[in-house]
N, C-alpha and C positions, 0 to 999 in steps of 0.2 A: 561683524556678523549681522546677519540681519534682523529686523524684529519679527519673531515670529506673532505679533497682535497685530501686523499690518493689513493683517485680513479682513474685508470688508464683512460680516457676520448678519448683515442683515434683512438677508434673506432666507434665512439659517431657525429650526427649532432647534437643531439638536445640542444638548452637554457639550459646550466650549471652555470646560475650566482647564488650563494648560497643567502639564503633566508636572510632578517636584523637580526634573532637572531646570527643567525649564525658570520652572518659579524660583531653583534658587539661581539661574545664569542671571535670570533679571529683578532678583528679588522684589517682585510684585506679583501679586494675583489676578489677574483680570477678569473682570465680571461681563456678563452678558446685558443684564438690567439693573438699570440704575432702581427701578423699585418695581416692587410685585407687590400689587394687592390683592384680597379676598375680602369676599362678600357679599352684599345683593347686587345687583342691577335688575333696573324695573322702571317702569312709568310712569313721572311723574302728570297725571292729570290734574292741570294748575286751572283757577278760575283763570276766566278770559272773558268777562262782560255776561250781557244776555240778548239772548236772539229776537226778533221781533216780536216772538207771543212771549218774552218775558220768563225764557226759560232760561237757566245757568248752560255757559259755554262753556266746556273745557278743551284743553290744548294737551295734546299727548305729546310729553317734553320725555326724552330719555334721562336717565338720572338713575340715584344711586349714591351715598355717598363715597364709596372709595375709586367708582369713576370718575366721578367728579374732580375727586385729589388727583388721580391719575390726567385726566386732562389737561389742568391746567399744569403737568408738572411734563408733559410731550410736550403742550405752546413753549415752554421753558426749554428746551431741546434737550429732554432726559430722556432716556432708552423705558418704556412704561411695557408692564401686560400684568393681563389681570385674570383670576381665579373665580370661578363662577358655575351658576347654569342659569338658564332660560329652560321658554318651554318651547317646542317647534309647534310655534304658533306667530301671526300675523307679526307679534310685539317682537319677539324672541329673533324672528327675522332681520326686524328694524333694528334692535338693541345690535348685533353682529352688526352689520351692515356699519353704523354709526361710529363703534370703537375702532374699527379700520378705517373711517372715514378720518376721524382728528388723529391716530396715528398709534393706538392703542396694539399689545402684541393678544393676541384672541386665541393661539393656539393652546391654551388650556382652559379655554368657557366652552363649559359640554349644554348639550339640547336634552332636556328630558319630554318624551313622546310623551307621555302620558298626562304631566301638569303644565297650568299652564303657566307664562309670565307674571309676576308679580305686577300687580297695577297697586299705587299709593294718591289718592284721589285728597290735593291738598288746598286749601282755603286757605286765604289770608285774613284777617279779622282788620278791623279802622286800626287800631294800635299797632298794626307793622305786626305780629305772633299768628302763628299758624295752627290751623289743625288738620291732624292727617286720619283719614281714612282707609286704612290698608286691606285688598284683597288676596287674601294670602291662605287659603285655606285645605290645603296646601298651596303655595305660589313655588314655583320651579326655582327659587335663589335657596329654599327651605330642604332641596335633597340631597345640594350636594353632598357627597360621600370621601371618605380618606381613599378609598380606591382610583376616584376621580383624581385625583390631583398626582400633577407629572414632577416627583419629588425633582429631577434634574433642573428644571428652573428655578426652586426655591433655592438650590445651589448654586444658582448662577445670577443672583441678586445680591446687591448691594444695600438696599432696603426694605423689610419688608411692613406693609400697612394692613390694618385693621380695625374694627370695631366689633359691638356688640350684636347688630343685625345677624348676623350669621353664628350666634350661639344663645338663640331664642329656645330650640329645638334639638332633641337628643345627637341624632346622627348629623347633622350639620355644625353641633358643637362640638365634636369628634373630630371632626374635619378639621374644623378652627382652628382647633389647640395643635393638633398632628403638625399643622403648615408652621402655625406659629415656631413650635418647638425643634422642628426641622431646619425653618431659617435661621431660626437663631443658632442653632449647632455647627451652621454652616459659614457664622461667624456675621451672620447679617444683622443692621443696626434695625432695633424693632418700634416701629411707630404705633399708637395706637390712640382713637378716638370715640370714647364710650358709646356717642350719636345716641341714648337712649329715648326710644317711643316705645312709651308705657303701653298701649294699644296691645302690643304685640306680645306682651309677657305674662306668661301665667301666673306672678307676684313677682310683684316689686323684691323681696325679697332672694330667688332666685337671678334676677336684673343685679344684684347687688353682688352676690356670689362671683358671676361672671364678670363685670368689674373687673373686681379684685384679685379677677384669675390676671385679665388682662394690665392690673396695674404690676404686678407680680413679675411681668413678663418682659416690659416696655421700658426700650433707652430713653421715648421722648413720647408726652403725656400731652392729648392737648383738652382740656375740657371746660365746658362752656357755665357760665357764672351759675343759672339753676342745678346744675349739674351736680355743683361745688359743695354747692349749699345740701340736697338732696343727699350727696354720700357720708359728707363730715359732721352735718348741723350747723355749721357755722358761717354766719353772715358776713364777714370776716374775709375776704378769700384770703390775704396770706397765711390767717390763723387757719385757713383749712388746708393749704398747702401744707404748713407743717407738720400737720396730723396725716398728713399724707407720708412724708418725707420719714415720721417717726416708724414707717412702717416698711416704706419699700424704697428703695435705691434707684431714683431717677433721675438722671444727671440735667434732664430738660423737663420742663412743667409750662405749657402756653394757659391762659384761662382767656377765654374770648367770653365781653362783657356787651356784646349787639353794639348800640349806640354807645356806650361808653368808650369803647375803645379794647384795649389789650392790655396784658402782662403777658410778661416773659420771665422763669426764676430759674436762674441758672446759677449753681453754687450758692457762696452767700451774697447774689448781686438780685434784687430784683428792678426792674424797667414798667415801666407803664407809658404807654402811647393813645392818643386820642382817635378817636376813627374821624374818617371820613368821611360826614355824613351827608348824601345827596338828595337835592331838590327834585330831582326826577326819580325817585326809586320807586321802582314796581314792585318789586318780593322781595325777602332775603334768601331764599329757598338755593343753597349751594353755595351762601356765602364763608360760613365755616368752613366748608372744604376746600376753599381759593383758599382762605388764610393761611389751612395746612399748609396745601399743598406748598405755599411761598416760604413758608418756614422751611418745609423739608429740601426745597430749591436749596436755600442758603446752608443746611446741614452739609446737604450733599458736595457744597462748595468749599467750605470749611473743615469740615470736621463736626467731634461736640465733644474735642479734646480743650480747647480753651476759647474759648467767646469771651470777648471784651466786652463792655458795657454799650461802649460804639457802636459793636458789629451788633449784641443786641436790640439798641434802636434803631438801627437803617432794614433790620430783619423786621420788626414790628410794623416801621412805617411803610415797608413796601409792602406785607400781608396785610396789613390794613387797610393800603391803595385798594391792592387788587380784589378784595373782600367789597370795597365799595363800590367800583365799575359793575362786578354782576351782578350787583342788587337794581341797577337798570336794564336789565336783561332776562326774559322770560328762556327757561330751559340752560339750564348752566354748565352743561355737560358740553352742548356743542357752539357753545359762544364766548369760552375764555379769552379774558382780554389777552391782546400782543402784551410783549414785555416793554414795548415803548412806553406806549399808553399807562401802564403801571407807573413806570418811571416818572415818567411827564409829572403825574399827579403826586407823585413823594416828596419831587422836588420842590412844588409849588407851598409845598408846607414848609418846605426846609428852610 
């Protein structure tokens, strides 16, 4: 008999999940995307020197954190699209433009006429740390709506990614949860990466709530050492892991430590890997989301029904690689490293 998934789909929006005779001839389900994220996309305005009277240059870099993940996870040849809006404006243009350009699927990032693109105007300080600027008042990543969103794709995902950007705000945290809660119904494994910028929240303590919606919610946690420290109290990361653990049911926990390196705690195994830290680095701006993105690579290759301690370190050291190649790269969205290049540099430590 033939297979009826021999069909090339990818030129294709529409609900391709096969019918129950079918699922049970070949007992498998087949998905359309390897992962579907939600949330902002917007512009990163990164310093870039200064001009001859001595005025700061910036560089309009497209960015975003769950583009970003989505990027470098299409360089990795996974089936990506992503959930959004823009404004139809100049940025909102280029932002389109861009996620078709590295191979992103766009047919559910809507245009709001009326607002415009989210611009995030970001500095590097001498110490390698950032600080963001966000013009967002409203900024078009802030309206989307649960109306907007084409529930059939969230059924036709394999993974789905998120953060807290997109639940700053009433009706776009509405939206959040709805996708969330839909993908996952739909049996998708749920990713999620808190990305807190204080900037943007009307207390910290509402930032905390939403968290916890999203720890509540997520197979695989990835959050970064202040993060750790910020939710639990504790300086400690694996005593904050536990206090984590004591509460919600996550079968994967990353914590990315910058220059330190990584963890990975998966059951009762934990891993730590050193980074790779470079002599040419320009920003780290998108390097958390390469890390993801390499973790979610390896989930989606695997499982995160058993990880060995092995498969945990060569998962580490390759997100670790590719986390350090873009921190020599201005604009991270459209300059993911090849999987060679990743490779090359895993090796060299191995």
């Amino acid at each position: 008999m033939k297979n009826p998934y021999a069909t090339d789909f990818s030129h294709t929006n529409l609900c391709l999940r096969p019918n129950l005779q079918t699922e049970q001839e070949w007992g498998i389900i087949m998905k359309q995307f390897d992962v579907i994220a939600l949330g902002e996309l917007l512009i990163d305005m990164t310093d870039n020197g200064v001009s001859g009277q001595g005025n700061t240059l910036f560089e309009a870099n497209p960015g975003g954190a769950p583009c970003n993940v989505l990027a470098m996870l299409t360089k990795l040849g996974h089936k990506t699209g992503f959930i959004g809006k823009v404004g139809e404006d100049l940025f909102g243009r280029k932002l389109k433009a861009v996620l078709e350009e590295v191979g992103i699927d766009t047919s559910n990032l809507c245009v709001d006429k009326d607002a415009r693109t989210t611009l995030a105007f970001v500095e590097t300080k001498e110490d390698g740390d950032r600080d963001f600027s966000f013009y967002r008042n409203p900024g078009a990543d802030m309206l989307l709506r649960r109306d907007d969103i084409r529930t059939e794709i969230l059924a036709q995902t394999k993974l789905f990614h998120f953060g807290t950007l997109s639940m700053t705000h009433d009706a776009v945290r509405e939206a959040t949860k709805f996708a969330v809660e839909y993908a996952k119904e739909q049996g998708a494994v749920i990713s999620f990466d808190p990305n807190i910028r204080e900037p943007l929240w009307e207390s910290m303590d509402l930032a905390r709530e939403q968290v916890e919606y999203g720890l509540g919610m997520c197979d695989i946690l990835k959050i970064s050492d202040n993060e750790i420290v910020w939710l639990t109290g504790e300086e400690d990361y694996s005593v904050g892991v536990k206090k984590i653990r004591e509460q919600y049911d996550i079968p994967l926990i990353l914590v990315s430590m910058g220059k330190e390196g990584s963890r990975a705690y998966y059951k009762d195994i934990m891993v730590e890997k050193a980074a790779f830290v470079q002599k040419n680095t320009i920003e780290t701006t998108g390097a958390g989301d390469t890390f993801m993105a390499c973790v979610l690579h390896k989930v989606l290759d695997a499982g995160l029904e058993a990880f060995t301690e092995e498969q945990l370190e060569e998962m580490l050291t390759f997100a670790n690689a590719a986390a350090s190649l873009i921190t020599t790269r201005k604009g991270a969205l459209r300059v993911m490293p090849e999987e060679s290049e990743i490779k090359e540099l895993a090796e060299d430590r191995s």
